[in-house]
Structures are given as C-alpha cells and as structure tokens.
N, C-alpha and C positions, 0 to 999 in steps of 0.2 A: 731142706733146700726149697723146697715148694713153701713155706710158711715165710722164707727169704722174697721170694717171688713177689706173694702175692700181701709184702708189706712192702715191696716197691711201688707196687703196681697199686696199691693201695692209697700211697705219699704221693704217686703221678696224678693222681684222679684228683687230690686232695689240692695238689698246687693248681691244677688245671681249672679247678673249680674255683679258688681263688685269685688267678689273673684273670677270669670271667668277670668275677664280680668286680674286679677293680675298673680293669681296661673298659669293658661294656658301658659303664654308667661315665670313665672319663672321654668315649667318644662321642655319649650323647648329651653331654655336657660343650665337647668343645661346636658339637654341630647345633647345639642350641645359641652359641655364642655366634658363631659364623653367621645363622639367620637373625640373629638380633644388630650384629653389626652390617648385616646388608640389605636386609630388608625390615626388617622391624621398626628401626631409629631413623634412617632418612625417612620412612612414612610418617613416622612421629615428627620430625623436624619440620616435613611441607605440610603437618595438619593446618597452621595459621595460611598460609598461602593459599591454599586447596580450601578452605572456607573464604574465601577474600574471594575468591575465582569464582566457587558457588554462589554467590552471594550479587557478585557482578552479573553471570548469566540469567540467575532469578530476576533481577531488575533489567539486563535487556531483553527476556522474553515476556515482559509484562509491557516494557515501552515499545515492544515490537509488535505486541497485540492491540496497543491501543493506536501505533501507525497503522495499524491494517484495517478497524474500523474507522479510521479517519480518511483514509485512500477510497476504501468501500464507499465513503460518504462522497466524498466529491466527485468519484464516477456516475452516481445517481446521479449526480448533477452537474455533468461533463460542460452541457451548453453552456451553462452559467458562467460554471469556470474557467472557460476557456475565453466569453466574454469580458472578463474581470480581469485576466490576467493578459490578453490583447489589450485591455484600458493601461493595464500597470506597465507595461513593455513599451509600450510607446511614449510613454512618461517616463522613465528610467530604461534605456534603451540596455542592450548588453552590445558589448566588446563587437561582434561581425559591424551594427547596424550604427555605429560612430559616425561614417563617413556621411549619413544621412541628415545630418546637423546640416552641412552644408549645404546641403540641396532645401532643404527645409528653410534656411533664414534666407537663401536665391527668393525664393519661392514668397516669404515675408517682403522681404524689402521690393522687390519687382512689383508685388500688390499695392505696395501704398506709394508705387514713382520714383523710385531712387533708381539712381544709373551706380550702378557696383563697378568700382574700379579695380578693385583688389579682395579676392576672398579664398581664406587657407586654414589650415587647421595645423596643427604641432602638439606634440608635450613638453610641457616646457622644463628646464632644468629640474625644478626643485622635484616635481614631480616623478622626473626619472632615478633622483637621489633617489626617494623614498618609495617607488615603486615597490618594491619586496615589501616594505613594510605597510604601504598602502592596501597588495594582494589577500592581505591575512582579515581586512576588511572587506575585502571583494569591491568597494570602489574606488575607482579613481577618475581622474579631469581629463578634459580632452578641451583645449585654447582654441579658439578661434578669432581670428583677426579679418574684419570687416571695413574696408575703405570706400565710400560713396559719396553721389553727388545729391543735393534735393534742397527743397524748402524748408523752410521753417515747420512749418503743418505737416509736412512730407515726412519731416524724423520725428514728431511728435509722433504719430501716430502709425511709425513704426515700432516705437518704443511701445507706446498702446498693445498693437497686436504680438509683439514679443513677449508683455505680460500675460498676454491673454491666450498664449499657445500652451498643448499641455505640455512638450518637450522641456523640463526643468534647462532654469540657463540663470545667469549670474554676471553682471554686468561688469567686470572687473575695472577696466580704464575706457574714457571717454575724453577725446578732443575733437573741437571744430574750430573752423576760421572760415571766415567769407571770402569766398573764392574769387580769385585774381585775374581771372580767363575773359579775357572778353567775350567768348563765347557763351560763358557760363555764369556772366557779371549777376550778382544778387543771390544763387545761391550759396547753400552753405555746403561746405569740403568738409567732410569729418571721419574721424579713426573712431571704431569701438572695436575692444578685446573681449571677447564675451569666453567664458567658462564654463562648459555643460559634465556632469557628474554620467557616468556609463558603470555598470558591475562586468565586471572580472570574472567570469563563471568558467567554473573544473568540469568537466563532464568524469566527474566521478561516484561509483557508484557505492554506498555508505549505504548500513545499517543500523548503526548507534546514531543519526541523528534523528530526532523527533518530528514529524508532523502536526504542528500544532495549529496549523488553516482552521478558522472556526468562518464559513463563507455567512454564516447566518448571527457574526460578532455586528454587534451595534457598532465599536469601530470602524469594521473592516470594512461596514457597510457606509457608514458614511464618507468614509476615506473616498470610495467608490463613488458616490456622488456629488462628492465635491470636484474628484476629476472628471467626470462626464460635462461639466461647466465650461471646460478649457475645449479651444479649438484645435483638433487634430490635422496635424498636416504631413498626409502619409505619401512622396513622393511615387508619383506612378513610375513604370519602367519608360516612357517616353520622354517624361522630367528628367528623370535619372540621367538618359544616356544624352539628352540635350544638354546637362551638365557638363557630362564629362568630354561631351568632344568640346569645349571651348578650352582657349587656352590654360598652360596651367601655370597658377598664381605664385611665385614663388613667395617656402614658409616665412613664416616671421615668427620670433617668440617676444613676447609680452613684457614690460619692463616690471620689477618688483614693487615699483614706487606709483603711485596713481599719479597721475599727472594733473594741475588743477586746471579747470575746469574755464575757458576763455572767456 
C-alpha cells in the first residue's frame, strides 16, 4: 500500500514538474510577445520620425546659438542699431504710423505753396481682395489722394521734394487743368493719387526664425547711407493735431486706369 502511495505521489511530482516546464516557458514567451507588441515595435516604427525630430532640434539649437551671438552683437551696439533702424522706419513706416503719410505730403505741399483742397488716404479694392495674401509678405499699399491749387514752379517742385523725401511713395495717377476760378485764374487745379508701401508686423514671438542683421554688411551699410540722403519729415505732435482738427476730406479710391496726362 505504501509503495501504491509513494508511486502516486511519485507520477504527481512527475506531472507537476512537467506542466512547470511547459506552462513557465509559454508565459514567458507570451509576456515577451505582449512587450514586443507594445512597446518594442511602435518604438521600432517612430525610430525614422524620432531621428527626423533629433535631427531638426540639432539644427535649431545650432541656429539658435548662432541668434544669440548675433543678438549679443547688436546689443554691443544698441546706439547704432537703434539709429539705423529709426533710418529704416521712417522709410518703410509699419501698420500704427500710416496715417503719418498724410500729415507728411500737408507738410510737402504747404512747403512749396500749394493750397490743398482735398487730402485722404483709403485701401483700395484690389488691395483688400488680396490683403490675406499680401500679409504672408508683410507689405501692403496704403492710396492716397491729393487735390491742390499752385503754379507751374509750385508742383514742379513739389514733385522735386516728394522725390527727395525718405518716406517711399509711387506716383500712381496724375491730372491737371488750368483753373477756371477767377479767383484763381492762371493757376493750375490738379489730382495726384500717390501709393506709399507700410509692413504688416505680428507681434509674435518665434524661435526658428534666424537673425541674420550683419550691421557691419557693406550692403546694409550702404543701403544706410543712401538713406541718410533723403529728407526726413517727422511730423511733430503739434503738426499732427493741427492736422486733425481740420476738416475731414471725404475717401476717395483711385481708378485702375492712369488717366493721360493733359
């Protein structure tokens, strides 16, 4: 009975040690499948991604090193900068200082004797069509329409000093006739539509874009001194508000055709 026993108990040990060996090796097999399908293979899968990623951050921590020695440079030399780009501002004005045009060709034409009948700023159609796709350049027009009285010599040589201002401007359409006023018999009456260019600026703040200002570029230096040529005409706040309390001109916008020339 005992040799019964201890060949059961013999065959228990014996089966027990063989679903050991089987089961054990198929749980550490199916738990090596389980970490291969969830985390083994999608890290395989995002290796191209996850080098594309390393690969981008290596290149904006090199272009972001070399902004920071670029920034460092032009603090060394803030006065400079700040005079160079007061030059570039006021020759390409931004989006607040638009309205400034106006007061600026008052200030023109009053200089050389013209009696201003009519003076207004607008965007004109096309411009507002393609406004979105203008933003993506950061410029756009700002029209201005100019109606005055004077001589001959009077608009020569406001046309003169409007070359010769640094505020970019573009002469789009031009009409005159001699004026029919007894009042005002022998001068000339004339229309100009003039076009001045302003940027569009985001007050956004970006890391991937590059600083690439070189203040000491033979370019950027002559660029500089070709605008220091031009005459600046920076409306005081007394011009300013003498501006605005006069009446106000109602807009006009500018026809597409140039109109010839009388």
């Amino acid at each position: 009975m005992s040799d019964d026993k201890k060949d059961i108990k013999s065959d228990l040990n014996n089966l027990k040690h063989a679903l050991v060996n089987f089961v054990v090796p198929i749980i550490c097999l199916g738990i090596t499948v389980v970490l291969f399908v969830s985390i083994i293979y999608p890290a395989y899968t995002e290796l191209p991604t996850l080098k594309d990623d390393l690969q981008r951050k290596e290149t904006l921590s090199v272009q972001l090193e070399s902004k920071i020695r670029n920034l460092k440079k032009l603090v060394d030399f803030k006065s400079a900068v700040d005079e160079d780009e007061k030059l570039i501002s006021d020759t390409l004005v931004s989006e607040p200082q638009v309205p400034q045009l106006l007061t600026q060709i008052d200030i023109i034409a009053r200089e050389n004797g013209l009696t201003l009948n009519k003076l207004s700023y607008s965007i004109t159609e096309s411009d507002e069509k393609n406004k979105e796709a203008a933003k993506t350049q950061k410029v756009l027009n700002v029209t201005v329409v100019l109606s005055a009285l004077g001589s001959h010599d009077q608009l020569i040589n406001f046309f003169k000093s409007l070359e010769n201002a640094a505020r970019i401007v573009q002469i789009k359409t031009f009409r005159y006739e001699q004026s029919q006023d007894p009042d005002t018999l022998g001068a000339l009456g004339f229309s100009i539509v003039i076009t001045s260019p302003y940027l569009y600026v985001q007050s956004n703040a970006v890391t991937d874009d590059p600083v690439d200002l070189d203040i000491n570029d033979k370019e950027f230096l002559n660029t500089v001194s070709e605008v220091k040529k031009y005459k600046f005409y920076r409306p005081t706040l007394e011009e300013i508000n003498k501006f605005l309390s006069k009446p106000v001109a109602e807009e006009s916008t500018p026809s597409e055709e140039t109109p010839p020339v009388q």
